[in-house]
C-alpha positions in Angstrom: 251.3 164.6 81.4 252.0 167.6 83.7 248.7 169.6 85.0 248.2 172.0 87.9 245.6 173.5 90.3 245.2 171.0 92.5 247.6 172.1 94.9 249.7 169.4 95.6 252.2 167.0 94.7 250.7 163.5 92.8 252.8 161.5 90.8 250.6 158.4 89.4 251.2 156.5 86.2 247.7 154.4 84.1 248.9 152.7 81.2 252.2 153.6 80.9 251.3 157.1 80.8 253.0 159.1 84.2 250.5 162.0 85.0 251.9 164.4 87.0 249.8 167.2 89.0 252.3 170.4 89.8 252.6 171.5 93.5 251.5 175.0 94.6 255.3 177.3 94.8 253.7 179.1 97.8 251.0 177.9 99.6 252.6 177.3 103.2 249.1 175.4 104.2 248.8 172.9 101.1 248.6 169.2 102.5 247.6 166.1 101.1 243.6 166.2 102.5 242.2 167.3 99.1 243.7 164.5 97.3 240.5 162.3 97.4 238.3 165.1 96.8 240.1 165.6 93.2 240.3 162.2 92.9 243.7 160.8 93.3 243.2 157.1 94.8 246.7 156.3 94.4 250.6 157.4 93.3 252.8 159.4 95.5 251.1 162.3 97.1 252.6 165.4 99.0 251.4 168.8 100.2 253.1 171.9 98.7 255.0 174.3 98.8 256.9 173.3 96.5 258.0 173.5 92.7 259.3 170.5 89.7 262.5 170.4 87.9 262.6 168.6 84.6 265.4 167.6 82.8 265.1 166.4 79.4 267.9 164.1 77.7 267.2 161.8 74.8 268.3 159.0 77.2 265.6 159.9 79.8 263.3 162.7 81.4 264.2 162.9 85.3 261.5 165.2 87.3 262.0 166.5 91.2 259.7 167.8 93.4 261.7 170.7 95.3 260.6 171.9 98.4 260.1 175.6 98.8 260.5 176.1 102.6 258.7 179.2 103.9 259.8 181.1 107.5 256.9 181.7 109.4 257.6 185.8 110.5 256.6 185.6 113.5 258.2 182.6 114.8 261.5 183.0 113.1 261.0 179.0 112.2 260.5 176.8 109.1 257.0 175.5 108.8 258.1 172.3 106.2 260.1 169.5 108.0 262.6 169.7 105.2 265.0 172.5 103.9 264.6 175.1 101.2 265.6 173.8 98.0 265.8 170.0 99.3 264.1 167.2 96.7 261.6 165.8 98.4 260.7 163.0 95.5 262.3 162.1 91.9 262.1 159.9 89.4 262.9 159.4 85.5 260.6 158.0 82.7 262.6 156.1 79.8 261.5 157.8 76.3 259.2 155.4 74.2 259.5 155.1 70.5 256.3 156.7 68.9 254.0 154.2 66.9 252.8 156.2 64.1 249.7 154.9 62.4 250.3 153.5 59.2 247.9 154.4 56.2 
């Protein structure tokens, strides 16, 4: 399940369902310090800036989170300790057959 507005990059699975929150594209001061005042007590959790890239197959669905590296004007420097376009975290989910309710 994907969802946004938090700001930041959580990836946490609950029974067997992987609930991912979408990182902010361009919010060069979006760490991790909210994370316990939305909730998230565990997963993998990164600041933004940042955006995901899915890939769908029918053998697998493979998500990245990209970091968008900003240049601070001023300083002429990167703000992010990694590149533009570098992928920070990944990982796939296997597809699960759908149990359909029988009537």
């Amino acid at each position: 399940m994907f969802h946004g507005h938090d700001h930041l990059y959580v990836r946490s699975e609950l029974d067997g369902v992987v609930y991912q929150s979408v990182p902010q594209p361009g919010n060069p001061l979006a760490g991790t310090r909210s994370a316990e005042e939305y909730g998230y007590g565990s997963g993998t959790l990164l600041g933004s800036p940042g955006n995901l890239r899915v890939r769908v197959t029918p053998n697998e669905a493979t998500v990245e989170f990209v970091r968008a590296a900003l240049i601070e004007p001023a300083a002429g420097r990167r703000r992010e300790r990694e590149p533009n376009g570098a992928v920070v975290h990944s990982y796939a989910v296997d597809p699960r057959p759908i149990e359909r309710e029988r009537k």
